[in-house]
TORKOL-4160 file (C-alpha; in steps of 0.2 Angstrom, whole numbers, padded with zeros to 4 digits, m for minus):
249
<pt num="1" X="0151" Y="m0119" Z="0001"/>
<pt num="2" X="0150" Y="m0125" Z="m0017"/>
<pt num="3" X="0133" Y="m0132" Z="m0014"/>
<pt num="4" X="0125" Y="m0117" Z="m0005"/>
<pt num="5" X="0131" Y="m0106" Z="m0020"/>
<pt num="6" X="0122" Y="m0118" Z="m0033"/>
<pt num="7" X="0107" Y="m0117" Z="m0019"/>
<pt num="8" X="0106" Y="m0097" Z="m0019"/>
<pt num="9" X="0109" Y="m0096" Z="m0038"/>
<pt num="10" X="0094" Y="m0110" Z="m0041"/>
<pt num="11" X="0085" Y="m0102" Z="m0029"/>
<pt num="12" X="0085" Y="m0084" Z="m0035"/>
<pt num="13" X="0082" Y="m0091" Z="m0052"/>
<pt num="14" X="0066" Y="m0098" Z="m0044"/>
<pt num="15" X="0061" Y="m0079" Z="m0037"/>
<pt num="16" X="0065" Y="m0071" Z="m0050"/>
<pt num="17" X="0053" Y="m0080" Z="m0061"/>
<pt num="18" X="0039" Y="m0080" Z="m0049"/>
<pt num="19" X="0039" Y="m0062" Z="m0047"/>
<pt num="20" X="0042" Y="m0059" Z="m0067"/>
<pt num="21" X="0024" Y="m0070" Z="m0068"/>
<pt num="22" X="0016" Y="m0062" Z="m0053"/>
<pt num="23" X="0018" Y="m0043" Z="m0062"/>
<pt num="24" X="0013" Y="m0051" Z="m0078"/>
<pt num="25" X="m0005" Y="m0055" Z="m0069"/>
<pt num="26" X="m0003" Y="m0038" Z="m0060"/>
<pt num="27" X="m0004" Y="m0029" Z="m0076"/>
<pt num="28" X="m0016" Y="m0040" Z="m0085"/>
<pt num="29" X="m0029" Y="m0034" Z="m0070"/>
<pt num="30" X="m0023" Y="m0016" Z="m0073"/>
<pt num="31" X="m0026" Y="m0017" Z="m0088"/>
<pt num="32" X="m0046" Y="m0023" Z="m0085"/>
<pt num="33" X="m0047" Y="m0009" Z="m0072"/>
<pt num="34" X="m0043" Y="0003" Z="m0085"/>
<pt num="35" X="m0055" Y="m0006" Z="m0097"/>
<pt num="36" X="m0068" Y="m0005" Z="m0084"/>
<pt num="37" X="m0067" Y="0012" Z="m0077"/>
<pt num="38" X="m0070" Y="0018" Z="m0097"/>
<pt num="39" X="m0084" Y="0006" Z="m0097"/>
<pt num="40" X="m0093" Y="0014" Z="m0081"/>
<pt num="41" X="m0087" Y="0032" Z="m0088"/>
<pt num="42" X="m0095" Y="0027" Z="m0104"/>
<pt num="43" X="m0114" Y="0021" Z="m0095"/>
<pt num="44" X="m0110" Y="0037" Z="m0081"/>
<pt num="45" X="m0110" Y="0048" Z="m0099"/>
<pt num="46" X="m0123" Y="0039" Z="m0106"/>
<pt num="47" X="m0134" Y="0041" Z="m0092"/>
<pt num="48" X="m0132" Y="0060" Z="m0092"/>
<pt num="49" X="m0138" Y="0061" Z="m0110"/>
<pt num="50" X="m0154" Y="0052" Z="m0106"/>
<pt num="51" X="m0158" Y="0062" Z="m0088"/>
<pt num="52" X="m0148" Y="0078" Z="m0087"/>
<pt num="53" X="m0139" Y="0074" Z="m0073"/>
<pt num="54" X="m0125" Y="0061" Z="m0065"/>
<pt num="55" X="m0128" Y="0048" Z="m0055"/>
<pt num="56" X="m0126" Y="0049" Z="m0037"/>
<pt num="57" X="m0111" Y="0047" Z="m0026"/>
<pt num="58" X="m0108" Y="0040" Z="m0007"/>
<pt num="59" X="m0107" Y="0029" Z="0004"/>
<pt num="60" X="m0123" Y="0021" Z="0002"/>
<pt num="61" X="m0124" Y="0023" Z="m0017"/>
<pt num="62" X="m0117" Y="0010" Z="m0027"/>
<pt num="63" X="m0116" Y="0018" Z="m0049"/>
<pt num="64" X="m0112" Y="0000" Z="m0054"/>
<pt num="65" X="m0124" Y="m0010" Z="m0049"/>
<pt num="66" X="m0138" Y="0007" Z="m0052"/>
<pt num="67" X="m0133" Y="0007" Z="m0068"/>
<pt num="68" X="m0135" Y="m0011" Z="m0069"/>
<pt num="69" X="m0154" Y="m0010" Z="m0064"/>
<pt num="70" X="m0155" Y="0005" Z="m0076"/>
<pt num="71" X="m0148" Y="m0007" Z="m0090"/>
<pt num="72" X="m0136" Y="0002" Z="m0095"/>
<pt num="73" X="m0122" Y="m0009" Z="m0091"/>
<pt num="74" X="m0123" Y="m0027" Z="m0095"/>
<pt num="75" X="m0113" Y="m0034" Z="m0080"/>
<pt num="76" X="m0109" Y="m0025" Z="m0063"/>
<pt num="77" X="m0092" Y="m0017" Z="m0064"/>
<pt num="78" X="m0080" Y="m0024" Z="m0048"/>
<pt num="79" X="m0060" Y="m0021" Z="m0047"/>
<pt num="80" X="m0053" Y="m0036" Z="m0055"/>
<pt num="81" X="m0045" Y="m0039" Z="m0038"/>
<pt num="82" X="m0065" Y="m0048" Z="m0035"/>
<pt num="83" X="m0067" Y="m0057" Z="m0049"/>
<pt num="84" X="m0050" Y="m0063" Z="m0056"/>
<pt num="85" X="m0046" Y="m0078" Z="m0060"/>
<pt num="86" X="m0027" Y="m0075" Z="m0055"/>
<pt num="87" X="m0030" Y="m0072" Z="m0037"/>
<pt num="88" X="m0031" Y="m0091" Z="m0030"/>
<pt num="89" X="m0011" Y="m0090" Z="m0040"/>
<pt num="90" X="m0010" Y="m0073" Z="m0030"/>
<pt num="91" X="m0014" Y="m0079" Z="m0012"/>
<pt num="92" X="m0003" Y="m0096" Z="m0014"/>
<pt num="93" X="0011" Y="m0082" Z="m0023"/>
<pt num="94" X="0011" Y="m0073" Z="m0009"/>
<pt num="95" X="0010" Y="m0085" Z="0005"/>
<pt num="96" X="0027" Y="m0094" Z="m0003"/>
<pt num="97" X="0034" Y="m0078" Z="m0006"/>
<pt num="98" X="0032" Y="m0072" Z="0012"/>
<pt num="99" X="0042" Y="m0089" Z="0018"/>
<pt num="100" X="0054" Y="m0091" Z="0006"/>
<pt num="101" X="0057" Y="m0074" Z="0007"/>
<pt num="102" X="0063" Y="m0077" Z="0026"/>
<pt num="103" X="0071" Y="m0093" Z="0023"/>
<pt num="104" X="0083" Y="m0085" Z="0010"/>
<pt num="105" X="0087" Y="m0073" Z="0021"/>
<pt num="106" X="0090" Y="m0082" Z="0035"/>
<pt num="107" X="0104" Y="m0093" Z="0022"/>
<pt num="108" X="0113" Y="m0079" Z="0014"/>
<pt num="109" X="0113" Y="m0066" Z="0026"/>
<pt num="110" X="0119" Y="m0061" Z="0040"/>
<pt num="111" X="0109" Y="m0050" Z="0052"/>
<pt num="112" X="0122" Y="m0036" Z="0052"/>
<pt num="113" X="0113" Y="m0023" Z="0057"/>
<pt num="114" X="0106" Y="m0032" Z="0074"/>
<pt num="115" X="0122" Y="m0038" Z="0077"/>
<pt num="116" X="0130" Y="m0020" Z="0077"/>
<pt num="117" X="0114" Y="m0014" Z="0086"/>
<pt num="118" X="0120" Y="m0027" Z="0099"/>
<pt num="119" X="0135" Y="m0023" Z="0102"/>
<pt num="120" X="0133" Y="m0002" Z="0103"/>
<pt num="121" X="0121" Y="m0008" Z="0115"/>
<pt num="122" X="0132" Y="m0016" Z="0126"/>
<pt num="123" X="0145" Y="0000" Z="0124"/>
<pt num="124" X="0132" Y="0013" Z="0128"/>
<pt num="125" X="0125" Y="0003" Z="0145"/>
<pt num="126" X="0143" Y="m0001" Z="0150"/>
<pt num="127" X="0148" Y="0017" Z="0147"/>
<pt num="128" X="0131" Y="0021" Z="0156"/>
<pt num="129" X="0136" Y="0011" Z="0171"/>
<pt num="130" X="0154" Y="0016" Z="0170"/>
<pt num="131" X="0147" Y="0036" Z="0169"/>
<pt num="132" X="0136" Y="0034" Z="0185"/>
<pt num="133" X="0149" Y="0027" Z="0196"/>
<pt num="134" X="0160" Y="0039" Z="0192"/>
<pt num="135" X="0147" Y="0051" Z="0196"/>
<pt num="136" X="0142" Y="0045" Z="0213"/>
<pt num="137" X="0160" Y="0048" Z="0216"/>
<pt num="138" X="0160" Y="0065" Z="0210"/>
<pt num="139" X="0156" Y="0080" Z="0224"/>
<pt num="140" X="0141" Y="0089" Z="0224"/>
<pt num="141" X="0145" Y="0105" Z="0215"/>
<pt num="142" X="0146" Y="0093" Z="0196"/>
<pt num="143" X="0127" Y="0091" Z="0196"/>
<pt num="144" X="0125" Y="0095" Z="0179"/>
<pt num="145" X="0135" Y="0083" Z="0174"/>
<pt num="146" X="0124" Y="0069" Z="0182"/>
<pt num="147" X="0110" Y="0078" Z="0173"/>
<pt num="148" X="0117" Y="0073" Z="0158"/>
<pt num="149" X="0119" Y="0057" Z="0164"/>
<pt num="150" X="0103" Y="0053" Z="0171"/>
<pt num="151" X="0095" Y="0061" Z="0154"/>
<pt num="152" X="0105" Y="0048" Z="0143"/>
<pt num="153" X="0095" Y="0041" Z="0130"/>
<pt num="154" X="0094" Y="0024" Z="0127"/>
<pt num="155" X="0097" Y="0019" Z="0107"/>
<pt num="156" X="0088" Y="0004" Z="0107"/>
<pt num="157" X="0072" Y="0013" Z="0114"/>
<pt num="158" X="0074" Y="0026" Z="0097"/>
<pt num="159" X="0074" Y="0012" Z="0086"/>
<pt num="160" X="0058" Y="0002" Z="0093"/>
<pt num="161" X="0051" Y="0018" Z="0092"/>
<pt num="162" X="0058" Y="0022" Z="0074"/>
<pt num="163" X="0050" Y="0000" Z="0069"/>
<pt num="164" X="0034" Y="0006" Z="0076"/>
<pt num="165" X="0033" Y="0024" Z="0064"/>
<pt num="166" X="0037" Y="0013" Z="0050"/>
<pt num="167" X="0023" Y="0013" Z="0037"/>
<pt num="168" X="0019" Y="m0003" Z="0031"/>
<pt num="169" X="0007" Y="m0007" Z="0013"/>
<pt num="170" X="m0009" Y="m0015" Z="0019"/>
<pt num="171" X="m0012" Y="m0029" Z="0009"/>
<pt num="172" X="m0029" Y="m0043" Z="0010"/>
<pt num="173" X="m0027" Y="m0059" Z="0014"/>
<pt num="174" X="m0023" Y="m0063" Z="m0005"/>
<pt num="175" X="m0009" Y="m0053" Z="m0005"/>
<pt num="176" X="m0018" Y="m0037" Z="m0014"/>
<pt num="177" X="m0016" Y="m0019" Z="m0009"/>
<pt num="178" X="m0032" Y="m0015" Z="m0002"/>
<pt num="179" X="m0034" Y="0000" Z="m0012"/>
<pt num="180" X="m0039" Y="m0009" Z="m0027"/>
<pt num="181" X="m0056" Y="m0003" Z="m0027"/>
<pt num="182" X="m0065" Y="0009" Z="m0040"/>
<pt num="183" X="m0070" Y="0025" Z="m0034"/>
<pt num="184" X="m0085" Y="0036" Z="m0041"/>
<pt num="185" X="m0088" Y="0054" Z="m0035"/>
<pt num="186" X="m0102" Y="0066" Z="m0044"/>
<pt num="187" X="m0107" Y="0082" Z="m0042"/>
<pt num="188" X="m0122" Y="0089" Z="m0051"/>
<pt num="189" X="m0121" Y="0106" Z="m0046"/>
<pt num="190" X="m0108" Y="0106" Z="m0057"/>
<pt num="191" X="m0112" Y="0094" Z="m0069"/>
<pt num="192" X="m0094" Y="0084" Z="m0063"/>
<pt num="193" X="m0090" Y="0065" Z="m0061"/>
<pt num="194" X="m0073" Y="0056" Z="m0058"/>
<pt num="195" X="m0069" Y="0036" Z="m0058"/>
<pt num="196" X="m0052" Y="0032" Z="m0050"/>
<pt num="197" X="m0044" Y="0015" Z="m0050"/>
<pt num="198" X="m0030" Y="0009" Z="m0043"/>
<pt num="199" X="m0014" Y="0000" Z="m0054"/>
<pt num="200" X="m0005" Y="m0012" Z="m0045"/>
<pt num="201" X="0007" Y="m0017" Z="m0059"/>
<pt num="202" X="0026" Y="m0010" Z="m0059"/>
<pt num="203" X="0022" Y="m0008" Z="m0077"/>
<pt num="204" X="0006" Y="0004" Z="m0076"/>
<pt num="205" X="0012" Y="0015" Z="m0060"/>
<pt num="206" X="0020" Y="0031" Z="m0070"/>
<pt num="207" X="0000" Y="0030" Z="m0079"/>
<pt num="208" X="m0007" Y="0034" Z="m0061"/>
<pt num="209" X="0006" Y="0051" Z="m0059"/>
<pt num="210" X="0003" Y="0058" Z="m0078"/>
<pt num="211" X="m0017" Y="0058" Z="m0079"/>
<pt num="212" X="m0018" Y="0076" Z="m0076"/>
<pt num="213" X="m0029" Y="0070" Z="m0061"/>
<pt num="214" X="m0027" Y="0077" Z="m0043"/>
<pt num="215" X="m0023" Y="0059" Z="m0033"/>
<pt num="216" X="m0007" Y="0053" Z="m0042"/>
<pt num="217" X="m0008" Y="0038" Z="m0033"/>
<pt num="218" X="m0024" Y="0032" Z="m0043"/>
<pt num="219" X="m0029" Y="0033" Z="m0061"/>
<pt num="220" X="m0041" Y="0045" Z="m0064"/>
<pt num="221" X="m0055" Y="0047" Z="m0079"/>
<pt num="222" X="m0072" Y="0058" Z="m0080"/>
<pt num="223" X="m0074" Y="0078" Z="m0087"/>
<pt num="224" X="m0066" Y="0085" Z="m0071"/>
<pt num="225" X="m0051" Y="0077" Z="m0065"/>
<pt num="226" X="m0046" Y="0092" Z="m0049"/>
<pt num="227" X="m0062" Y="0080" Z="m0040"/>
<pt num="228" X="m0056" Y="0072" Z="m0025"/>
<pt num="229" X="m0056" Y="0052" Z="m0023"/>
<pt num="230" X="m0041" Y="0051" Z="m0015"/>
<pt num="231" X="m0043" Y="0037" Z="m0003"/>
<pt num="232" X="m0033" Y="0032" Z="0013"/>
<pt num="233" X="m0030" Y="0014" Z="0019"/>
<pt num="234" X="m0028" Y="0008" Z="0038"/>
<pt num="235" X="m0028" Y="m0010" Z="0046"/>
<pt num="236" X="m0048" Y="m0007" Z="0046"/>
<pt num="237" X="m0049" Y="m0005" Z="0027"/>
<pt num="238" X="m0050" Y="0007" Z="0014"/>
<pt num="239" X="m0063" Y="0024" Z="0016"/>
<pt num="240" X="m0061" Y="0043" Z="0005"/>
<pt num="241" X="m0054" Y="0056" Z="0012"/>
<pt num="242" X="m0067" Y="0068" Z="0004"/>
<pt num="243" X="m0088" Y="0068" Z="0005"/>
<pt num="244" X="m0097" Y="0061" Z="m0005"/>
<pt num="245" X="m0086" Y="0047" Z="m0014"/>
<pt num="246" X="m0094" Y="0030" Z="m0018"/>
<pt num="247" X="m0083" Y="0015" Z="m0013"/>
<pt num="248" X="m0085" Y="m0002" Z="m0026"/>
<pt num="249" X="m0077" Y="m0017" Z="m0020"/>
């Protein structure tokens, strides 16, 4: 016993230290997304002084590398989530994490919760079985008791059913959220833009709520911040819930 403490100590030191590092890179990135999304905002602006109007958003337009051709940006702008250096760390981070995440748990702890599961389990069939003997038993006239009976719900079905709702953060195979792209959405009638990026960090989270922007789930810049570039996620990949939103990877 004396062994396995000094195990879980040493290895809790061990995560505790990986994960410290790991949001110290997650906020280094943030903080590149926020530099980058005032960069674009700056070239978007820049742009519109030169020809009246913003540049254009969708699908198929991509403002990064336009105003790249238009030599108004040095570099294409990308989420750091492309281009950093700290994602090979990332991937093997989040790899180990995932197995030594299962491995402590499979030392310390007890699966309490299944074994409980388990044994109501039992109870509830043997009690189902019990109940419809004792019903077959019964005369005719206590049908609605065999009702209730033959509608008893099963508790294990309720919570496959309640794993299976369970919404789950989608993730790439380096181990970042697949929201991590910059989104652009213009429109000239108004002579409106937005830039929204998401920030991953711990650290940088309560900067996404307090933007004054309409998606609190993203950090928001531009001269109209009620734009939507609100974005949803699926096992397919990332697309806008609004028209007219240009998606950078």
């Amino acid at each position: 016993m004396r062994y396995l403490t000094k195990f879980v100590i040493f290895f809790s030191l061990i995560i505790f230290m990986s994960t410290f590092s790991i949001e110290a890179m997650k906020a280094s990135r943030d903080q590149l997304r926020i530099f980058n999304a005032h960069a674009l905002s700056k070239s978007i602006q820049f742009y519109y002084s030169l020809n009246g109007d913003y540049p254009e958003s969708g699908l198929r337009n991509n403002v990064s590398e336009f105003l790249f051709n238009e030599k108004l940006l040095t570099n294409t702008v990308r989420d750091p989530a492309y281009t950093s250096a700290t994602i090979p760390f990332n991937y093997y981070y989040y790899k180990s994490f995932k197995t030594s995440r299962n491995i402590y748990s499979s030392i310390i702890s007890f699966d309490l919760n299944n074994y409980i599961t388990n044994i109501k389990n039992k109870f509830y069939n043997s009690l189902l079985n019990a109940n419809k003997t004792e019903t077959q038993s019964l005369p005719q006239t206590n049908n609605q008791r065999k009702q209730n009976l033959d509608n008893w719900v099963d508790e294990n079905s309720l919570i496959n059913n309640n794993t299976v709702e369970t919404k789950q953060n989608q993730f790439d195979n380096n181990g970042i959220p697949i929201e991590c792209v910059i989104a652009y959405k213009s429109v000239n009638t108004t002579n409106s833009y937005e830039i929204s990026v998401f920030l991953e960090s711990r650290f940088f989270k309560e900067k996404m709520k307090w933007d004054g922007g309409y998606d609190n789930n993203r950090y928001e810049i531009g001269n109209d911040l009620k734009l939507n570039t609100e974005l949803s996620t699926s096992k397919d990949g990332v697309k806008a819930t609004s028209e007219g939103v240009s998606i950078i990877k």
